[in-house]
VOKE-255730 format. One record per residue (C-alpha): chain; x, y, z. Coordinates in steps of 0.02 Angstrom, whole numbers. Each point is the difference from the previous one (the first is absolute). Last residue first. Example, Ala and Ser with C-alpha at 12.3 -4.5 7.8 and 13.67 -1.06 7.14 Angstrom:
<sites>
c=A; X=684; Y=-53; Z=357
c=A; X=-69; Y=-172; Z=33
</sites>
This chain:
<sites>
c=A; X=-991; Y=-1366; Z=-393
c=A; X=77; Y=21; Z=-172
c=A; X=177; Y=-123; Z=13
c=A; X=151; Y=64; Z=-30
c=A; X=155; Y=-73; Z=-71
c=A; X=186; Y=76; Z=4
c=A; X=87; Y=-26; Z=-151
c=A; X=212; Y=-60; Z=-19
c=A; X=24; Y=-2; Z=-194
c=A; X=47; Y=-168; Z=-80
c=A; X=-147; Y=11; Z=-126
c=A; X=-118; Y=12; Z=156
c=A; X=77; Y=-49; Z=163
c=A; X=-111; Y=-12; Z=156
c=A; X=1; Y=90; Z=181
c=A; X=-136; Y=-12; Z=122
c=A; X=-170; Y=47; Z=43
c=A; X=-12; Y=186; Z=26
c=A; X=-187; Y=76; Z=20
c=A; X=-98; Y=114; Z=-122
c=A; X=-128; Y=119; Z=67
c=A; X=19; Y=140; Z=-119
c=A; X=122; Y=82; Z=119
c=A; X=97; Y=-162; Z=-13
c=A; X=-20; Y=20; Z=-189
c=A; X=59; Y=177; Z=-2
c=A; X=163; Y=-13; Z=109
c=A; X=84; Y=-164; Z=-95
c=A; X=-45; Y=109; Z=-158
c=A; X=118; Y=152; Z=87
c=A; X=136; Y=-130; Z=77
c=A; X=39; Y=-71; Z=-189
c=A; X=157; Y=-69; Z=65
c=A; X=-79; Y=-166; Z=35
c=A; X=-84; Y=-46; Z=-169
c=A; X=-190; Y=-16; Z=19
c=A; X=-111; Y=-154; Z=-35
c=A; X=-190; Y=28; Z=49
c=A; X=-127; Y=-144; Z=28
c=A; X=-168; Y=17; Z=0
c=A; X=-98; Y=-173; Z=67
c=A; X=-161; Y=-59; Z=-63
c=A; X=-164; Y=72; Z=26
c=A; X=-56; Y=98; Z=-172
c=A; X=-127; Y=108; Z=-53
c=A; X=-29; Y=110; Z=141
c=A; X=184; Y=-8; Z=61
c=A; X=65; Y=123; Z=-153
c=A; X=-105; Y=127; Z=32
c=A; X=81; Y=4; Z=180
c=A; X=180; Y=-45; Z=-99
c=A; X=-13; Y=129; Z=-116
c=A; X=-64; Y=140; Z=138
c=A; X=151; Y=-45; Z=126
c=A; X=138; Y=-4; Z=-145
c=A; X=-59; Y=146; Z=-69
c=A; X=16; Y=88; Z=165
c=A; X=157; Y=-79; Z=34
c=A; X=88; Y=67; Z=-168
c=A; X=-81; Y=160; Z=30
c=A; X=132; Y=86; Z=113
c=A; X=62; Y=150; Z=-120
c=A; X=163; Y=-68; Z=-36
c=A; X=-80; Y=-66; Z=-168
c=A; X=-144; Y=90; Z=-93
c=A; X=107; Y=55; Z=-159
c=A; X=92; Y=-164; Z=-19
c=A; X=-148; Y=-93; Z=-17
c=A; X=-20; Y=-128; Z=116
c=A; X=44; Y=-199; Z=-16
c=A; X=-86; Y=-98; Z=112
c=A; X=0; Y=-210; Z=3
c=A; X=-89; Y=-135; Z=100
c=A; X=0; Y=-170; Z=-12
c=A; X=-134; Y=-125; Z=24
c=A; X=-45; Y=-173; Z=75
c=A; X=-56; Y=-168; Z=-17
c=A; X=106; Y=-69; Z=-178
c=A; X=52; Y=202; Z=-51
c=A; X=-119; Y=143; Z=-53
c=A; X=59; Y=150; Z=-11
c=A; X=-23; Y=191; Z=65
c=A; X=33; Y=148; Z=-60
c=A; X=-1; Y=150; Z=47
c=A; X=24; Y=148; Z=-148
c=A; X=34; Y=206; Z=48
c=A; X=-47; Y=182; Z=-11
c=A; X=-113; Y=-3; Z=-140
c=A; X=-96; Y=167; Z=19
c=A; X=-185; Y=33; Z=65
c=A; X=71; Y=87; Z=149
c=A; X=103; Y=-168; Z=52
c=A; X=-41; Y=-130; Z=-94
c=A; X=47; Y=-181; Z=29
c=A; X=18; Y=-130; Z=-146
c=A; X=-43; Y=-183; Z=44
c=A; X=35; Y=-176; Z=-36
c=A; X=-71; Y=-138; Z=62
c=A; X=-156; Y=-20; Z=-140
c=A; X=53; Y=-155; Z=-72
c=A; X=2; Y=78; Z=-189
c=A; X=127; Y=145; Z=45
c=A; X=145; Y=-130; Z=13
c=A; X=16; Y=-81; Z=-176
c=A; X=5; Y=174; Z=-79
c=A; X=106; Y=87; Z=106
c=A; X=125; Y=-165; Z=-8
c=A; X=8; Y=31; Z=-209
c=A; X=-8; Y=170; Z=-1
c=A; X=155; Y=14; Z=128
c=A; X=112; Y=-122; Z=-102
c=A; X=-46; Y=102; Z=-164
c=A; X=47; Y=147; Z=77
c=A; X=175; Y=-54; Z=55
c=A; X=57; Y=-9; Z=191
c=A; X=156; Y=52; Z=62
c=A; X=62; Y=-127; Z=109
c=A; X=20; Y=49; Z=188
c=A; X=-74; Y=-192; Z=36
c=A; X=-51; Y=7; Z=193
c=A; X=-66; Y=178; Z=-11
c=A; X=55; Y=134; Z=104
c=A; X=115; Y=64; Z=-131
c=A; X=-105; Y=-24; Z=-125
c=A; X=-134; Y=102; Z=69
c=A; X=109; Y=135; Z=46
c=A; X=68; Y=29; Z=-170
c=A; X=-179; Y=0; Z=-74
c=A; X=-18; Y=-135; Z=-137
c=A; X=-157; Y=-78; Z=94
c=A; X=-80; Y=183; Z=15
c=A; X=25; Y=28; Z=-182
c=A; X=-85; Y=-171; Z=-40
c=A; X=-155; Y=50; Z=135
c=A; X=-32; Y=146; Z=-110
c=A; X=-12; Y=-97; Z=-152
c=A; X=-128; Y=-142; Z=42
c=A; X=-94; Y=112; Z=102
c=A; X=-150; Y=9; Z=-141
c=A; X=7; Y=-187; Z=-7
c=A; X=-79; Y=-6; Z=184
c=A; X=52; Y=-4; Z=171
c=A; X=-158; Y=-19; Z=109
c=A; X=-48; Y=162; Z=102
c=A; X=79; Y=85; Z=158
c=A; X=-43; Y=175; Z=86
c=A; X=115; Y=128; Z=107
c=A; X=-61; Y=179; Z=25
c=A; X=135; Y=81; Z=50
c=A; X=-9; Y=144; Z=146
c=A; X=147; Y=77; Z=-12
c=A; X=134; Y=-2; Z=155
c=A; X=114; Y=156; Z=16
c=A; X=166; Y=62; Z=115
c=A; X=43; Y=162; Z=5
c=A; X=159; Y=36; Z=99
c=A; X=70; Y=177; Z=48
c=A; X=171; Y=41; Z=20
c=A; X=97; Y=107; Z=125
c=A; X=57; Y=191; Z=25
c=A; X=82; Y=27; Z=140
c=A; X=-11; Y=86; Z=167
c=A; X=-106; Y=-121; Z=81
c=A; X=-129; Y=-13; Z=-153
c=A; X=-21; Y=114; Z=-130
c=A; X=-106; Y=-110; Z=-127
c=A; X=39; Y=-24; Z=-190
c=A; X=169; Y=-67; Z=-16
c=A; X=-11; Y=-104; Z=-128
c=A; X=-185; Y=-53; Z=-34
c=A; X=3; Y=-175; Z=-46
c=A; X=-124; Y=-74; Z=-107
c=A; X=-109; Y=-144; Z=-35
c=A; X=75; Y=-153; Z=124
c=A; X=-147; Y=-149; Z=-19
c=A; X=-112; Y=-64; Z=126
c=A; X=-35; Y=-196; Z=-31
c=A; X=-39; Y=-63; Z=195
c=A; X=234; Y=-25; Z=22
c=A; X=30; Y=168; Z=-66
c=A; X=-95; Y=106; Z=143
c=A; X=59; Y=-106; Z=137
c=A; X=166; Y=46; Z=-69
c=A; X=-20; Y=181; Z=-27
c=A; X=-52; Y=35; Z=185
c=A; X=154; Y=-92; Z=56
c=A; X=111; Y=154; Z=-91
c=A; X=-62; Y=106; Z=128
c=A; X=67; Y=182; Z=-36
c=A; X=-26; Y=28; Z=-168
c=A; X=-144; Y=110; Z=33
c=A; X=-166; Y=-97; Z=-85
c=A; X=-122; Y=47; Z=-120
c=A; X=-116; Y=-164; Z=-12
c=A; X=-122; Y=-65; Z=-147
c=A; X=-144; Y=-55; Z=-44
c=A; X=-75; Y=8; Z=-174
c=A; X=-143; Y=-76; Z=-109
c=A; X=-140; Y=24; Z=127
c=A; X=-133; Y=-110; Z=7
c=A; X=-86; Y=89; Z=134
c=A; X=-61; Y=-169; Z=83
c=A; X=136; Y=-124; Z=-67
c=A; X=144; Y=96; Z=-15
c=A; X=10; Y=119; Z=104
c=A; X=-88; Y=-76; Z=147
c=A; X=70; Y=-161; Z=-8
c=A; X=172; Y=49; Z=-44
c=A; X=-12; Y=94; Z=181
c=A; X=-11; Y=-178; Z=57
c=A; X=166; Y=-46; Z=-89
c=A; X=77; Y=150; Z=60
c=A; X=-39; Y=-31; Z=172
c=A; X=56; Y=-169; Z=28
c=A; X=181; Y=47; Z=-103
c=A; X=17; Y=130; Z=136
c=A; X=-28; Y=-120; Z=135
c=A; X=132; Y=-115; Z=-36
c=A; X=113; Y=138; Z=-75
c=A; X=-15; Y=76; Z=163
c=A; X=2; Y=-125; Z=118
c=A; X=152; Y=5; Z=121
c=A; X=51; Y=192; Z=-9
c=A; X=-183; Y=52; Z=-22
c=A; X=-69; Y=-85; Z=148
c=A; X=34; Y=137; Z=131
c=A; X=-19; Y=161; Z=-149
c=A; X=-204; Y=-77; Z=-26
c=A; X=-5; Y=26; Z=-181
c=A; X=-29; Y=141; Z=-131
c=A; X=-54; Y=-7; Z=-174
c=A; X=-76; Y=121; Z=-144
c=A; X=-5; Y=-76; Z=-189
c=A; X=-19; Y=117; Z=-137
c=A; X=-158; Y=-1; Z=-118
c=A; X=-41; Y=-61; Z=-165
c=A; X=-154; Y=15; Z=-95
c=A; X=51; Y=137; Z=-148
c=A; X=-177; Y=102; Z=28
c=A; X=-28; Y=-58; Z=214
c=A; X=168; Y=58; Z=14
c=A; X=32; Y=-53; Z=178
c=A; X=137; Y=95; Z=84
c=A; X=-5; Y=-102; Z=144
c=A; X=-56; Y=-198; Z=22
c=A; X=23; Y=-78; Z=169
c=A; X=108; Y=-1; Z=151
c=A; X=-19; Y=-51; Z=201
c=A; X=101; Y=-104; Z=99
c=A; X=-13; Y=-145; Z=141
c=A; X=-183; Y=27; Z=71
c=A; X=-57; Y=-162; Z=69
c=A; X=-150; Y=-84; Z=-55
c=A; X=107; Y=-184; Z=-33
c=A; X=133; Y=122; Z=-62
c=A; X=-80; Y=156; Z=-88
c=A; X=50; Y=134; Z=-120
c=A; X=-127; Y=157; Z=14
c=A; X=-26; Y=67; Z=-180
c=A; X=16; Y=152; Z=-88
c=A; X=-101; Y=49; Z=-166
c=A; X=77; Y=154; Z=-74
c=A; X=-57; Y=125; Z=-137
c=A; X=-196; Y=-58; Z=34
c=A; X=-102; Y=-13; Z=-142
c=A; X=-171; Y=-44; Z=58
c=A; X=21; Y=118; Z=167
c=A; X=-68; Y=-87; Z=147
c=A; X=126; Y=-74; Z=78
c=A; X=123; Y=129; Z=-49
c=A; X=-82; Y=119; Z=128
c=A; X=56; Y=-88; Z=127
c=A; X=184; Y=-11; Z=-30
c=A; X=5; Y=232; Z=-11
c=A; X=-84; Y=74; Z=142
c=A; X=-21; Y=-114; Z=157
c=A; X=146; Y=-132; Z=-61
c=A; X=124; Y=168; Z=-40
c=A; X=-79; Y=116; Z=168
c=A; X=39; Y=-166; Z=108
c=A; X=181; Y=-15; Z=-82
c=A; X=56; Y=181; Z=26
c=A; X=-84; Y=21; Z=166
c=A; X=82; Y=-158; Z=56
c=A; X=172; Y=81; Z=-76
c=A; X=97; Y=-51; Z=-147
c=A; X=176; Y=7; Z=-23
c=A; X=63; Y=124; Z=-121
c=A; X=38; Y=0; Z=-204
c=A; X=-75; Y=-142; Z=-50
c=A; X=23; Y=-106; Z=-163
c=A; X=47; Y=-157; Z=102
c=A; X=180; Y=-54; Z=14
c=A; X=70; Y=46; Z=147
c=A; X=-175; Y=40; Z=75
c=A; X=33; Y=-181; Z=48
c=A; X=-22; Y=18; Z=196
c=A; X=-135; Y=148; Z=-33
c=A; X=-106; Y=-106; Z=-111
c=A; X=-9; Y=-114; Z=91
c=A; X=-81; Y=84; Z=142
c=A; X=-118; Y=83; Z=-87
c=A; X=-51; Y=-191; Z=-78
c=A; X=-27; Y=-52; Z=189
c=A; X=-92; Y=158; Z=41
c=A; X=-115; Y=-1; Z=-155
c=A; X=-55; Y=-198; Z=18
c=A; X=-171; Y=26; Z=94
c=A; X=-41; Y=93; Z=-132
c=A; X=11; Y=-139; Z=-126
c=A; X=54; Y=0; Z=-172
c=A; X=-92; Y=-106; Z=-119
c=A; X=41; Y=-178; Z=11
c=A; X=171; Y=-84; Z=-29
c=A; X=8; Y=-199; Z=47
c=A; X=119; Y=-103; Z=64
c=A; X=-32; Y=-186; Z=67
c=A; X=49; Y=-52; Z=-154
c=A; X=-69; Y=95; Z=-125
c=A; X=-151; Y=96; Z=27
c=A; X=-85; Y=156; Z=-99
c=A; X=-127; Y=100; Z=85
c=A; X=-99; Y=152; Z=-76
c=A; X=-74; Y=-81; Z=-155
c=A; X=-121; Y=100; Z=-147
c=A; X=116; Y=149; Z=28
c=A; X=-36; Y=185; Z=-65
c=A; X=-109; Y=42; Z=174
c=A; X=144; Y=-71; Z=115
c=A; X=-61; Y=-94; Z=158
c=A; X=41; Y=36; Z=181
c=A; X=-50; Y=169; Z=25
c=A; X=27; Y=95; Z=185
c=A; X=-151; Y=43; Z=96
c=A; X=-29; Y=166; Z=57
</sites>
């Protein structure tokens, strides 16, 4: 009989990034993920090594009938290098009702000590893909042993988000030990024109301690200041609020100097530390770009490492080092 290669519930089977890709999971792949398994049964939820019996019975009998069930309660992939099989992992525990599901990976053991996080952070992001924008889930998330603390990072640095830790939940080696849960939510991000309507929010967000601290003047600013520059700013258009889940999450601005423009973010203090800053950054400036053709310029104070961060990752490049009102400012340029 020949083994599936397409999932019934999924409108797209192969998702590339490169030069990886994840596919559904291949039979020729069982012996190599077996394998695996067994070297890091250390910190797998399984009891006893597997056998070839064990494995061939589990693809023959249990991973191909998931192809063609419509709600599936895991969706495993093969996780390729130029066509190579380097891991495996997928969706498990789907809730098809609450759409979220836990994440399930496992790498090559000879190339995880060089390029795990490297190849970790690969596969997440693709498994985004099918999550988020086939199923359109609104939860992912991992349950982890606390025993590799470099699986956390990866996770951190492409917007996952520590939820919980169970304190000594697992029996493991004699001892009791911790369990992890890490969680990304699918946010649907959208941007509109600034308008009078915002005129209030956007004053409380321009007060917030942490704006004015990473502001060039750390003056309080009054009401009747804000109205006044709110209202002779929203008529050119270059100013935008972005939404995240239908709710104000945060103002970019942009303005107009002799040939070029400046940039500015300020988030709401509930959606901060949660990596959006880039993401708005990236849409604002794409939508943005179709209107205008000049230069984007963004001026950010040296110690503010997390801002410096989100507008490289939103495609930003260092240009130098200025002064602005006496205060040292490193200037980027939007490539």
């Amino acid at each position: 009989m020949e083994f599936p290669s397409k999932y019934n519930c999924l409108t797209k089977n192969s998702f590339e990034l490169a030069g990886f890709s994840i596919v559904p999971i291949r039979y020729e792949d069982r012996l190599a993920i077996m394998k695996w398994r067994n070297e890091q049964i250390y910190h797998l939820r399984q009891e006893q090594p597997l056998t070839e019996e064990n494995q061939n019975d589990y693809f023959n009998n249990v991973v191909s009938k998931l192809f063609n069930d419509e709600n599936p309660n895991q969706l495993l992939f093969s996780y390729l290098e130029n066509g190579t099989c380097i891991g495996y992992g997928g969706l498990v525990h789907i809730n098809w009702h609450d759409k979220n599901a836990e994440i399930s990976f496992i790498m090559d053991t000879s190339i995880e000590k060089d390029h795990f996080e490297e190849y970790w952070s690969i596969f997440l992001r693709l498994l985004e893909k099918v999550a988020f924008d086939i199923l359109k889930f609104h939860k992912i998330y991992t349950y982890a042993f606390d025993l590799r603390p470099h699986l956390y990072t990866a996770l951190e640095k492409v917007g996952f988000i520590k939820e919980a830790v169970l304190k000594e939940h697992c029996f493991f080696d004699d001892k009791f030990i911790d369990v992890v849960i890490h969680r990304k939510i699918n946010d649907y991000i959208s941007i509109r024109l600034a308008e009078k309507s915002d005129e209030l929010i956007t004053f409380e967000w321009t007060n917030d301690t942490e704006t004015r601290k990473n502001s060039f003047s750390n003056n309080i600013i009054s009401f009747e200041e804000h109205s006044n520059w709110w209202n002779s700013k929203i008529r050119f258009n270059t100013y935008f609020i972005v939404e995240v889940n239908s709710k104000r999450a945060g103002i970019i601005r942009f303005d107009k100097h002799k040939d070029y423009y400046t940039i500015g973010i300020n988030i709401a203090p509930e959606f901060r530390n949660r990596g959006f800053s880039s993401k708005f950054l990236f849409i604002s400036c794409k939508k943005f770009r179709k209107n205008h053709n000049e230069d984007i310029f963004a001026f950010i104070k040296p110690e503010n490492l997390a801002s410096i961060k989100s507008f490289e990752k939103a495609g930003f490049v260092f240009i130098d080092k200025i002064e602005i009102n006496s205060i040292d400012a490193l200037r980027f340029q939007y490539n």
